[in-house]
C-alpha positions in Angstrom: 9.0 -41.0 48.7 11.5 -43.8 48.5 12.7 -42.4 44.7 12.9 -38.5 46.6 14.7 -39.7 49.1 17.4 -41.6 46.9 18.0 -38.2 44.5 18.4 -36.4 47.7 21.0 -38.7 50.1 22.6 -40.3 47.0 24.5 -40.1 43.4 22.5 -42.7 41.9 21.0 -42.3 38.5 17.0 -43.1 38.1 15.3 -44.6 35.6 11.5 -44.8 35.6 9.1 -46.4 33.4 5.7 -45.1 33.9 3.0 -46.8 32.2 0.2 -44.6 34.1 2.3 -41.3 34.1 2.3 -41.4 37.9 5.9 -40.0 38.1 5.8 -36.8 35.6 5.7 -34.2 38.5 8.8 -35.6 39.9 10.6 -32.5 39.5 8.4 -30.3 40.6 8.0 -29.5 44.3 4.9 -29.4 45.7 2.6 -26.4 47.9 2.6 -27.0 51.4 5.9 -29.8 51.8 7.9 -29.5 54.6 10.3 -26.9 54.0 14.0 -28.3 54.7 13.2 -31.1 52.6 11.9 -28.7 50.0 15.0 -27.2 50.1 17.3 -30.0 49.8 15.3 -31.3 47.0 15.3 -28.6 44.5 18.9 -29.4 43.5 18.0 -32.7 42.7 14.6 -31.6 40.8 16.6 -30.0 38.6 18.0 -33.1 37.3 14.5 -34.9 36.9 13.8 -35.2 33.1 10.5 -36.2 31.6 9.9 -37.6 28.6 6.3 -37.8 27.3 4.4 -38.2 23.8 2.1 -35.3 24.8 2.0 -32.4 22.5 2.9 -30.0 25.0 5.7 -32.3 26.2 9.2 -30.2 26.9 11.1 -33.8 25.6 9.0 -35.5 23.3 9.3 -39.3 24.0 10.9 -41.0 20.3 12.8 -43.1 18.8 14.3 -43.7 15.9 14.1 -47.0 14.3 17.6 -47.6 13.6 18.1 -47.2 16.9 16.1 -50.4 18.2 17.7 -53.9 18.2 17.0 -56.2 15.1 15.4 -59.1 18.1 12.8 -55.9 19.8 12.1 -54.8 15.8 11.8 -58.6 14.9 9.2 -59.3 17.5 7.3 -55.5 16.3 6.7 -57.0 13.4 5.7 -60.4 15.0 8.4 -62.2 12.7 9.9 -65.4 13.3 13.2 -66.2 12.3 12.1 -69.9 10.9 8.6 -69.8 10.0 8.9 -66.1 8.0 12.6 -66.4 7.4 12.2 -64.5 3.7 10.9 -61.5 5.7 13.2 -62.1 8.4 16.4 -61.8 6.0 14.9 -58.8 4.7 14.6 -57.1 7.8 18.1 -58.1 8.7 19.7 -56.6 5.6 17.6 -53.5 6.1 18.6 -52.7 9.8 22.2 -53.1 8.7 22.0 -50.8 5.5 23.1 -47.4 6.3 20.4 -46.1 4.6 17.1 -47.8 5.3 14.4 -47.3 2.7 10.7 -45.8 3.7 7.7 -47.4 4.1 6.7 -46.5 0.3 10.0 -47.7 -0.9 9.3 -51.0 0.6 5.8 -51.5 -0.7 6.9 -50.5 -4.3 10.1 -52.8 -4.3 10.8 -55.0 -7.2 12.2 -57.6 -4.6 9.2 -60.0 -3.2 10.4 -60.0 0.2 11.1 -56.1 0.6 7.3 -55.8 -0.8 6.1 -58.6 1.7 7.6 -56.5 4.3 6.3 -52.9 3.6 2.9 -54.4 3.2 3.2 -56.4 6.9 4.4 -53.2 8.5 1.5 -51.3 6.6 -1.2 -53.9 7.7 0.1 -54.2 11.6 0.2 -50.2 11.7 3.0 -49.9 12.7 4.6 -46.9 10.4 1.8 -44.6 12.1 3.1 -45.0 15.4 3.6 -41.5 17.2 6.7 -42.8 18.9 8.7 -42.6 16.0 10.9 -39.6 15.7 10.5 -38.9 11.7 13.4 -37.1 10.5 13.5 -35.5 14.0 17.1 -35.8 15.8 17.5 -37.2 19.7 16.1 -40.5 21.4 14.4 -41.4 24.6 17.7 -44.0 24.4 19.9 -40.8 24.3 18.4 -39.8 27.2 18.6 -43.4 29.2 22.4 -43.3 28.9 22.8 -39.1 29.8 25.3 -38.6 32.9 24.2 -35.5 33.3 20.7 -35.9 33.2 20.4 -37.4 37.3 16.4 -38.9 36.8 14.7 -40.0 33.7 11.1 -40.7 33.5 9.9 -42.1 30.4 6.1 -41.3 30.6 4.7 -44.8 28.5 1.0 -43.5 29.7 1.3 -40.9 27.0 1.0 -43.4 24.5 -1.4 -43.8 22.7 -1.4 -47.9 22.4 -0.3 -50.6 24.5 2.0 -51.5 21.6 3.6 -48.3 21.5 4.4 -48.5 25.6 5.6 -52.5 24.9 8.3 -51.4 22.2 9.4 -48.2 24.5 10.2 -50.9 27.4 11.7 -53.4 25.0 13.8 -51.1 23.4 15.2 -49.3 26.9 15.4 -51.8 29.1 17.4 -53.8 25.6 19.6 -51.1 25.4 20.8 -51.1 29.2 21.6 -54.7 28.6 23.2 -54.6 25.4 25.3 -51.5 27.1 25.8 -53.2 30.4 29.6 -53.5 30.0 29.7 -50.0 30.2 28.9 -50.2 34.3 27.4 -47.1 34.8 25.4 -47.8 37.8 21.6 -46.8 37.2 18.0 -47.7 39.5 15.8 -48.9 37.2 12.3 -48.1 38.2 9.2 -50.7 36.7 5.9 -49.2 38.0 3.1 -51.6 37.6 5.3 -53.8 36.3 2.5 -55.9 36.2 1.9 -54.7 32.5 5.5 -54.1 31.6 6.7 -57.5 32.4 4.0 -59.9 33.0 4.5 -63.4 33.4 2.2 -64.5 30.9 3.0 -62.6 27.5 0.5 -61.8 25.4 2.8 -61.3 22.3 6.4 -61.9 21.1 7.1 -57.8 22.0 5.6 -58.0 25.9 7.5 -61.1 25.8 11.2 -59.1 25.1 11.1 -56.7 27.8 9.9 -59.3 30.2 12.7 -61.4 29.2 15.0 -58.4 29.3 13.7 -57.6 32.9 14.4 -61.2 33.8 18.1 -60.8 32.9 18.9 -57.2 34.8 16.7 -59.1 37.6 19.2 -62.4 37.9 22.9 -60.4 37.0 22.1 -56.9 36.7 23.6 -55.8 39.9 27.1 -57.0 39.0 26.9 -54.3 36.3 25.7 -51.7 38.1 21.5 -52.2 37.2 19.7 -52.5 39.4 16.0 -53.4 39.7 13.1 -51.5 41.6 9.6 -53.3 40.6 6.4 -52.0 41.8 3.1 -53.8 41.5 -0.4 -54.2 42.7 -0.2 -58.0 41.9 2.9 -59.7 42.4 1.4 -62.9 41.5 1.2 -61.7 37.8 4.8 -60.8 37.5 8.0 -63.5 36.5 9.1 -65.7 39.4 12.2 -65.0 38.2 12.0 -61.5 38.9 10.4 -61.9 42.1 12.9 -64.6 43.5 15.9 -61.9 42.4 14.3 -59.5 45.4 16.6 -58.5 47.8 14.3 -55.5 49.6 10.6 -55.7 49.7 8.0 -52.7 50.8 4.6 -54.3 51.1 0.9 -53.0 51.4 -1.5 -55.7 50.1 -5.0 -55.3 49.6 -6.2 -59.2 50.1 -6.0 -62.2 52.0 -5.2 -64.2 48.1 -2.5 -61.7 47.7 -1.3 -62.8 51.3 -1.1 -66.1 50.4 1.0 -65.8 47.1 3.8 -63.3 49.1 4.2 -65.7 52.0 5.1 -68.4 49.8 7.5 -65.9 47.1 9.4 -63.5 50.4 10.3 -66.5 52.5 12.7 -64.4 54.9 9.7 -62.1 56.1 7.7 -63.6 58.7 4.2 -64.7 57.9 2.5 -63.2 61.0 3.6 -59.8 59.5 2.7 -60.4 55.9 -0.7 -61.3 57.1 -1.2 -57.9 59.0 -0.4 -55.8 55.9 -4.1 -56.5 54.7 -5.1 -54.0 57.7 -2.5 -51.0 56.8 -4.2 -47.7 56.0 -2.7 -45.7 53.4 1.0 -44.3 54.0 1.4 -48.0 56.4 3.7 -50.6 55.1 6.0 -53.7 55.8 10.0 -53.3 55.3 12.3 -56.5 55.2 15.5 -57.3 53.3 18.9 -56.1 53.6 17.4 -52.5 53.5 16.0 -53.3 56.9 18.5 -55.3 59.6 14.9 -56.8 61.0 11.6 -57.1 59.1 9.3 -53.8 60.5 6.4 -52.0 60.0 6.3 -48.5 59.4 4.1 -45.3 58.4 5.9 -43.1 55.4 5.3 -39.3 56.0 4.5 -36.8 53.2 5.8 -36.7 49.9 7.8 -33.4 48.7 6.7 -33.3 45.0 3.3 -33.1 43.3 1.5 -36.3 42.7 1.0 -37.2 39.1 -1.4 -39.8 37.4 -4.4 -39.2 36.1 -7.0 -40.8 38.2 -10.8 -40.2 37.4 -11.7 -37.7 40.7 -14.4 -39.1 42.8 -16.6 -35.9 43.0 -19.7 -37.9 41.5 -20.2 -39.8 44.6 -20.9 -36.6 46.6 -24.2 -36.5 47.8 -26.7 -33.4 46.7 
């Protein structure tokens, strides 16, 4: 609701990394919403584009190799600059080549490095990725930087590996840094951010687009990106994202997840934090400078379809 209600009272451009595909119907209106809304959001539903690695997909969701920064494509191939600085070079002089050679290529080389590297990107899998574009033109990074496209949702749940969702993030949210002298103001949406940008990284590629979310966390704003993170358990996310939180919306399901937001949202009183274990669904807390006091409040109904793919519940009906 909060995303709706930004594309309908507002110019601001939307960015949203879905890792459970929750945010694919965001263009399409839904039966029953309440009409003048309805109305007022169709403009802006036309401006909602989804990118996804489904078959079916209107934009597939690619990118093209080249395309990715030599650190995002270093940590791909889990490659340190010290302790596998043969490969390393290699990879270097390939990125800035103007015509990269294949895979094959690679493993055939006569140079001992080149070969090294074919065969590392071979063993990790990595050239059967289903991201990759393959000769195809256009790139989910086009699309991130596309005035005219007003909503982007980059649907990482199609993919078919964690991997593959890891090096989507890395790579977009690498490219709005690298372009951030550019100023174009843009919300960038994390949903369970949780497993985009977690604070304990469980490889060097998890570990880029948690440090890239760190950085549009601490001086994104003064650039025009800004930073909406949504999560089920804040604890897990960087401190130094957390700490960068100006607005907060809360519904916790816990007393242990009490705990942890009293201490990280200092200005919201704890007495209120504590109460958000009792909301029902559609209840939540609101304090920041979105809110002149903290307050509690009940959302109404969304105005587009609901995506996600949850597992429906039908079993548990009794015969």
């Amino acid at each position: 609701m909060i995303l709706e209600r930004l594309l309908i009272e507002t110019d601001l451009r939307v960015l949203v990394l879905d890792p459970n595909s929750d945010f694919v119907r965001l263009g399409q209106v839904r039966a029953g919403a309440d009409q003048a809304l309805a109305g007022r959001y169709q403009a802006a539903a036309r401006g909602v584009a989804v990118y996804s690695a489904h078959a079916a997909a209107e934009r597939k969701l690619r990118l093209h190799a080249a395309g990715i920064d030599p650190a995002t494509q270093a940590a791909l191939l889990r490659l340190d600059p010290i302790g596998d600085r043969e490969e390393y070079a290699a990879l270097a002089a390939l990125l800035a080549s103007r015509t990269p050679p294949t895979i094959e290529a690679l493993a055939g080389s006569d140079h001992p490095d080149a070969r090294r590297l074919g065969l590392r990107i071979r063993n990790l899998g990595v050239d059967r990725f289903a991201v990759w574009a393959r000769g195809q033109e256009g790139s989910v990074l086009d699309a991130v930087h596309d005035p005219s496209a007003r909503c982007v949702v980059i649907d990482l749940g199609s993919l078919p590996t964690r991997e593959e969702q890891s090096l989507v993030a890395g790579a977009v949210l690498g490219d709005l840094w690298r372009r951030r002298q550019e100023r174009s103001p843009v919300l960038i949406v994390i949903d369970e951010a949780h497993n985009v940008c977690p604070a304990e990284h469980e490889d060097q590629l998890v570990a880029v687009a948690a440090g890239h979310a760190v950085r549009i966390a601490a001086e994104g704003r003064k650039f025009g990106l800004y930073l909406l993170i949504s999560t089920q358990r804040p604890q897990k996310i960087p401190e130094n994202v957390l700490s960068q939180a100006d607005n907060l919306v809360l519904r916790l399901n816990s007393l242990a997840d009490s705990a942890f937001a009293e201490a990280a949202f200092s200005f919201v009183p704890p007495s209120l934090i504590d109460r958000s274990v009792t909301f029902r669904q559609g209840e939540g807390l609101i304090a920041g400078k979105i809110s002149p006091h903290p307050a509690l409040l009940r959302f109404g109904a969304r105005v587009t379809e609901e995506g996600g793919a949850d597992v429906p519940a039908t079993w548990a009906s009794a015969r």
